[in-house]
N, C-alpha and C positions, 0 to 999 in steps of 0.2 A: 725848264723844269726837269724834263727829259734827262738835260744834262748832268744836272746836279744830282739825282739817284745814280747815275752811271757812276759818276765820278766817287764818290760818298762810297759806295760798292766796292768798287774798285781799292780805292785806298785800303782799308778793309783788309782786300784779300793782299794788295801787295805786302802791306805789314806783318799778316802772316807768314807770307811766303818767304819776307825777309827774316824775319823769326826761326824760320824751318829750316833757313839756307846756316845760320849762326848755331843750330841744333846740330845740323848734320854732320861735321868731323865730329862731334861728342860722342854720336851713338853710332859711331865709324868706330872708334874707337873702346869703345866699350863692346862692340858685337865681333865676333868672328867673321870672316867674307862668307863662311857657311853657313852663316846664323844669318844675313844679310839677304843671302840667295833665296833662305827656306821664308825668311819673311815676306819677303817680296810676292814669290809663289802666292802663300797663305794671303798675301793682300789681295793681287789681284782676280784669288775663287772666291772669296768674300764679296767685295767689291761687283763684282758680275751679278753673286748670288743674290746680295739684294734689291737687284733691277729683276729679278725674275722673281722674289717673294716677294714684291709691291706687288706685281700683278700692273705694274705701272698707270695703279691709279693715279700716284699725283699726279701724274699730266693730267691727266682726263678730271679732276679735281682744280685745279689751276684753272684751267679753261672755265671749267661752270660759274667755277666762281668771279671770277673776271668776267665773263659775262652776262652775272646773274646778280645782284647784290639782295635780292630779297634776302630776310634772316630764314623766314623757313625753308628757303631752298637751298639756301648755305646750309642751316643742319642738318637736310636733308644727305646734300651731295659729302659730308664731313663723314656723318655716319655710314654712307654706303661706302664710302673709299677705304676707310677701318677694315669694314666688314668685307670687303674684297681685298684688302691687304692680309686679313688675317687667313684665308681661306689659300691664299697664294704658299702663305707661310708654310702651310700645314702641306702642301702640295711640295715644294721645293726642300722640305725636311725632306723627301720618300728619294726623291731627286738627289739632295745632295748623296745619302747613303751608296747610293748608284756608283754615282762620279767617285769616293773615296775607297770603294771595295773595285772599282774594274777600270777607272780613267787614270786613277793619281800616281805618278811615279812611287813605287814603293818603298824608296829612302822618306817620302814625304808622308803617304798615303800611310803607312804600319805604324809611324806615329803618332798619326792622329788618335787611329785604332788601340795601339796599344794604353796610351793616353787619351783617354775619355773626358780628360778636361779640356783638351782642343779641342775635342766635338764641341762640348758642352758654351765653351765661350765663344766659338765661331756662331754657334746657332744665335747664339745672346744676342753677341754683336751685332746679328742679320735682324733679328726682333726690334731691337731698339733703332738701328737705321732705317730700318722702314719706315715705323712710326716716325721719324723726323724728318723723312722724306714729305709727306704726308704735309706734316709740320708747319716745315719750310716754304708747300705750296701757300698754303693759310695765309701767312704771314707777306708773300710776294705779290697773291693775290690781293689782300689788303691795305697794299702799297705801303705799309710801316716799316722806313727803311730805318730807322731806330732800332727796333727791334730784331730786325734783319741784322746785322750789324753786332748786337749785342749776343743776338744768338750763334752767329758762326764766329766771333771772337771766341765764346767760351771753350765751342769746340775745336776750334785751330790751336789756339795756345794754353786751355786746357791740358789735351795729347800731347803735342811736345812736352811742357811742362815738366805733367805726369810722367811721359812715356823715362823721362830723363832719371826721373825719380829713382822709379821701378826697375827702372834694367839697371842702376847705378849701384843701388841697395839688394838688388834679387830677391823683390818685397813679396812676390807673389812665387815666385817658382826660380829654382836655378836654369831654369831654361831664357833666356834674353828674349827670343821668340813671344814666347808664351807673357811674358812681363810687357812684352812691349801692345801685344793683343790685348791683356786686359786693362790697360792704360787705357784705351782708343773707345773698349766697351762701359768704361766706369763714367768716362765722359760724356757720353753718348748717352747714357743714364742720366745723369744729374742737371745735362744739358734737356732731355724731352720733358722731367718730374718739371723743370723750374716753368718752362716756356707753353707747356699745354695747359697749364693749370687754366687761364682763364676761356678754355675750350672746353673744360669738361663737360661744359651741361648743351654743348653743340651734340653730344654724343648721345643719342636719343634711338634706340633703334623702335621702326613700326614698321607697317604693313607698306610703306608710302619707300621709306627707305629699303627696304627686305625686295619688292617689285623693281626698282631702277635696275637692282644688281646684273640684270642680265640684258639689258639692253646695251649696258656701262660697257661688259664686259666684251659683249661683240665686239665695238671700238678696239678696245686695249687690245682685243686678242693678235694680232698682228702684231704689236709691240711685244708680247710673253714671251712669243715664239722667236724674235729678233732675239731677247735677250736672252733666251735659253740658244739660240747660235751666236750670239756673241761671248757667254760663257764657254761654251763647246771650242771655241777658235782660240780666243784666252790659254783651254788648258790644253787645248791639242800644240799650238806650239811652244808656250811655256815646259810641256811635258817633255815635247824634243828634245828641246836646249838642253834642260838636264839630263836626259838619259843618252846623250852623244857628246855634251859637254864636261856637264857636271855643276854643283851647284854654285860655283865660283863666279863661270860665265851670265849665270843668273842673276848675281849679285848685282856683276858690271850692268848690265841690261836695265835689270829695274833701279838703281842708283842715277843710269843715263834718266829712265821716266822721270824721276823723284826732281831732277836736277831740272827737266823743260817743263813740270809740274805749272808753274806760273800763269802758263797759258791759255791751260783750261782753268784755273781759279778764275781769272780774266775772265772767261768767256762765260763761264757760271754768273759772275758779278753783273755781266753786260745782259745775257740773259734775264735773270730776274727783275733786272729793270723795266728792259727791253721790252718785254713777252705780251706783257701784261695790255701798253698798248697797241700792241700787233695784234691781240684778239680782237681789241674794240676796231677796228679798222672794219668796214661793212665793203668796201669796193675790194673784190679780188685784185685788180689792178693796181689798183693803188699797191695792195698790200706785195706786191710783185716788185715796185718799184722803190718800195721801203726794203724791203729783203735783198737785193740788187745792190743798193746803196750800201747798207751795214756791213752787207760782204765784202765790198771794196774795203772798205775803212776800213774792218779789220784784218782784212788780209795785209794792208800793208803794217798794223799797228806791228801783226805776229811774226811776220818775215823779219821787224828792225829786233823784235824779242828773241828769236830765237839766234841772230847774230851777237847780241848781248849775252845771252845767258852761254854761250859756247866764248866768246871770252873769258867769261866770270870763270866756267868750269877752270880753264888751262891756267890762269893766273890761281886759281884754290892748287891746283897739280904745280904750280910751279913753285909756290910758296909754301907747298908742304904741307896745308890744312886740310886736302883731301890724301891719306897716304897714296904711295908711289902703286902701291899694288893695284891701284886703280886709273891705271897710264892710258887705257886701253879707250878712255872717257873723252880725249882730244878729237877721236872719231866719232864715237859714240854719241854723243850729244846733238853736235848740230843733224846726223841723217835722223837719230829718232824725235828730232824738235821740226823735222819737215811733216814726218807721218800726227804729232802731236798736232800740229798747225793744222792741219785740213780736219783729223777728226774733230777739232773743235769750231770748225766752220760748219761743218755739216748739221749742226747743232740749229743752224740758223733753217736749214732744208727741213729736219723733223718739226719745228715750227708751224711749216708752212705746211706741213702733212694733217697737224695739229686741226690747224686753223679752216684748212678742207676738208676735215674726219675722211681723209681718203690714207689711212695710216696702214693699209695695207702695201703703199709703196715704200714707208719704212721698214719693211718687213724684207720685200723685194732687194731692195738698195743694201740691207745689211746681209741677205744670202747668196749675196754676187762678191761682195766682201769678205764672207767669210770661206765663200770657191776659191778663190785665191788665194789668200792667207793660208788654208789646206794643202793647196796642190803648193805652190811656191815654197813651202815649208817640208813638206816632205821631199822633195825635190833637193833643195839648197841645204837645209839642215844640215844632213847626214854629212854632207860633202863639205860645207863652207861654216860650221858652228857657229857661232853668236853674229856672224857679220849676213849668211843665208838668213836667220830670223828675223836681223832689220831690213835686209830686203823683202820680205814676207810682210812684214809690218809698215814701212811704204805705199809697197804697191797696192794692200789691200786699202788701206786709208785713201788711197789717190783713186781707186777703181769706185771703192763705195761713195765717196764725194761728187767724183762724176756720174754717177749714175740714181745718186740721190736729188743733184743738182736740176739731169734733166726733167723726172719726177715731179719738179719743184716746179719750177718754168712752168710744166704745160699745164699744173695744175692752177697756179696763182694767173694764168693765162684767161683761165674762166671753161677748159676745155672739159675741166672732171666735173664743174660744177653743173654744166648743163645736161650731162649724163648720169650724175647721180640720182 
C-alpha cells in the first residue's frame, strides 16, 4: 500500500518535472541571462521566506494530525497552525524590509524599492504559500493521495503554463521577472481558493485553539530560527556571487538547481507518503531502522538521478535546446546535484527530529551548515566565482547531513528519549 502512494506521488512530480524540463529553453529564451540571474535570486529569498513566515507549523500540523484523528482536535491543531502562520507572517514582513534595505545586493535590492510591486507580489506570494503549506499538510495528513496529486498538478503546470503565457505576452509588466513572479502567485491563489474550500469551517478560532499556540510554538521554535539561518546563508552567498560575479553567474547557478530540481520533487513525493507512517511508528527503534533503510534506498535511487539528469543537461548543450551561453552547465550540474542529493536526504533526519519533538538538533545541524557555507564562501567566493560558491554549497550540505545524521542516530536510539 505503502508502495503505491510513493509511486502514485512520484509520477506526479516526474510529470512535472518532465513538463518544466520541455518549459525551460522557452523561457531561456524569452528571458535575458540577467533576467534569469535576478529571478533566480528573487526565487530563492522567497522560497526561504516562506519556511520562516509558516512559523513551520505544518510540520508541527502534519504530525498532530497523523497522530490524532479526532475531528475536534484536527480543528483545533487547523486553527492554531493559521493563527501561528499568520503571526509568523506579520513578523517576517518587519524581517524581510531588513534583508531588502541592508542584505540585498543593490542591482536587486533598489528595485524592489524602487518598484513597490515587487515588494507587493513577493509578500502575496509568501501569503498564499504559506497557507498551502498548511494545506498540503491537511491533505498528506489525511492520506488523500487523489487529492494530493490533483493539487500539486495545478500548481506545477498551472506556473509553467502561466508563467509561459505572461512572460511571452508581457501581460502583467514588461519586466519578464516580475510576469514570471506573478504567474507562480496567481496560481498559488487559485490553487489554495479551490482546495481549502472544504476546510473552511475546520477554521474555528477559541479559547482551546488561542491556549495551544504557545506550547505549538516552543517546538517550531528551533525550526524559525533554522529557517531564518538558512535564509541568511541563501542570501549571504547568493549575494556574493553577484557582487564579485555578476548576475550572469547567477543565472548559470540557479539554471544548474532548476536542472537537479527532480530530486527534491522526489523526495517531497517520498516524504508525504512516507511521513505520515513514520509518525504512527510507537518503537523508537524500529523507527531507526525504517529511517536507515529509506536512506539507503534513496541514496542510491538519487546518485543513478543525478548521473541522468547531467547527461540529459550535455545532450540539451549539445543539441542546442539549452543555448550555448550556458556551456558552463557540463560542470555545473552533476557537483550542485551532489550537494542537492544530501539536502534531500537529510529531509529523512528532520523526520526523525519531528517524531522525537527533540527539533532543537534541527536547529543545531542547520547552524553548523550554515558556519560553513559562511566561512567557505567568503573565503573561495572572492577568489574562485561561481565554482567557490558550489564548493560552499557541497560542503555545507555534506557537513549539515552528517551532523544532522548523527543527531538522528542517537536520538531514534532511544537516548533523547529517556532524557527528555
Amino acid at each position: 500500500m505503502l508502495k503505491n502512494k510513493i509511486a502514485s506521488l512520484v509520477l506526479v512530480d516526474v510529470l512535472i518535472a518532465a513538463l518544466s524540463f520541455l518549459a525551460l529553453p522557452l523561457f531561456l529564451g524569452m528571458m535575458l541571462k540577467e533576467e534569469v540571474g535576478e529571478f533566480s535570486y528573487l526565487q530563492a529569498l522567497y522560497s526561504s521566506w516562506i519556511l520562516i513566515a509558516s512559523f513551520s507549523a505544518y510540520t508541527l500540523l502534519l504530525k498532530n494530525i497523523s497522530a490524532d484523528k479526532d475531528q475536534v482536535k484536527k480543528t483545533q491543531n487547523i486553527t492554531s497552525a493559521i493563527l501561528l502562520s499568520l503571526i509568523g507572517i506579520i513578523v517576517s514582513t518587519a524581517l524581510l524590509l531588513i534583508v531588502v534595505f541592508f542584505f540585498m545586493p543593490s542591482s536587486v535590492g533598489l528595485e524592489i524599492i524602487d518598484r513597490l510591486e515587487f515588494f507587493y507580489l513577493i509578500f502575496f506570494t509568501v501569503i498564499i504559500s504559506v497557507m498551502n503549506l498548511n494545506l498540503l499538510s491537511i491533505l498528506i495528513a489525511e492520506e488523500n493521495i487523489l487529492t494530493i496529486n490533483k493539487f500539486k498538478a495545478l500548481r506545477g503546470v498551472g506556473a509553467i503554463g502561466l508563467g509561459l503565457f505572461v512572460v511571452s505576452e508581457s501581460y502583467f509588466s514588461e519586466s519578464a521577472v516580475y510576469n514570471r513572479l506573478a504567474a507562480i502567485a496567481l496560481v498559488e491563489c487559485v490553487a489554495f481558493i479551490i482546495f481549502f474550500k472544504p476546510y473552511i469551517r475546520s477554521f474555528n478560532i477559541n479559547r482551546a485553539a488561542i491556549s495551544s499556540l504557545l506550547p505549538q510554538f516552543i517546538i517550531v521554535m528551533p525550526l524559525v530560527f533554522g529557517s531564518l539561518i538558512a535564509l541568511a546563508q541563501n542570501i549571504t552567498e547568493k549575494s556574493l556571487l553577484i557582487a564579485y560575479v555578476g548576475s550572469e553567474a547567477m543565472a548559470e547557478y540557479g539554471l544548474a538547481l532548476v536542472i537537479v530540481s527532480p530530486i527534491s520533487m522526489i523526495m517531497t513525493a517520498v516524504m508525504n507518503s512516507w511521513v505520515v507512517s513514520f509518525y504512527e511508528i510507537e518503537s523508537p527503534n524500529k523507527a531507526r531502522t525504517v529511517l536507515v533503510s529509506m536512506s539507503v534506498k534513496l541514496l542510491v535511487i538519487f546518485t543513478i538521478m543525478v548521473g541522468c539528469l547531467t547527461l540529459m543537461s550535455w545532450l540539451l548543450l549539445f543539441f542546442e535546446v539549452i543555448p550555448s551561453v550556458y556551456w558552463a552547465l557540463i560542470y555545473d550540474v552533476p557537483a550542485i546535484g551532489i550537494g542537492a542529493l544530501l539536502i534531500s536526504l537529510n529531509q529523512l533526519n528532520y523526520a526523525a527530529f519531528m517524531y522525537a519533538e527533540k527539533t532543537s538538533f534541527q536547529l543545531i545541524s542547520t547552524c553548523f551548515s550554515a558556519m560553513i557555507l559562511g566561512i567557505v564562501s567568503v573565503i573561495l567566493i572572492p577568489v574562485m566565482g561561481k565554482f567557490g560558491a558550489i564548493v560552499a554549497f557541497i560542503s555545507a550540505a555534506a557537513g549539515g547531513f552528517i551532523c544532522a545524521s548523527i543527531f538522528a542516530n542517537w536520538a531514534l536510539k532511544g537516548k533523547i528519549f529517556s532524557t527528555a
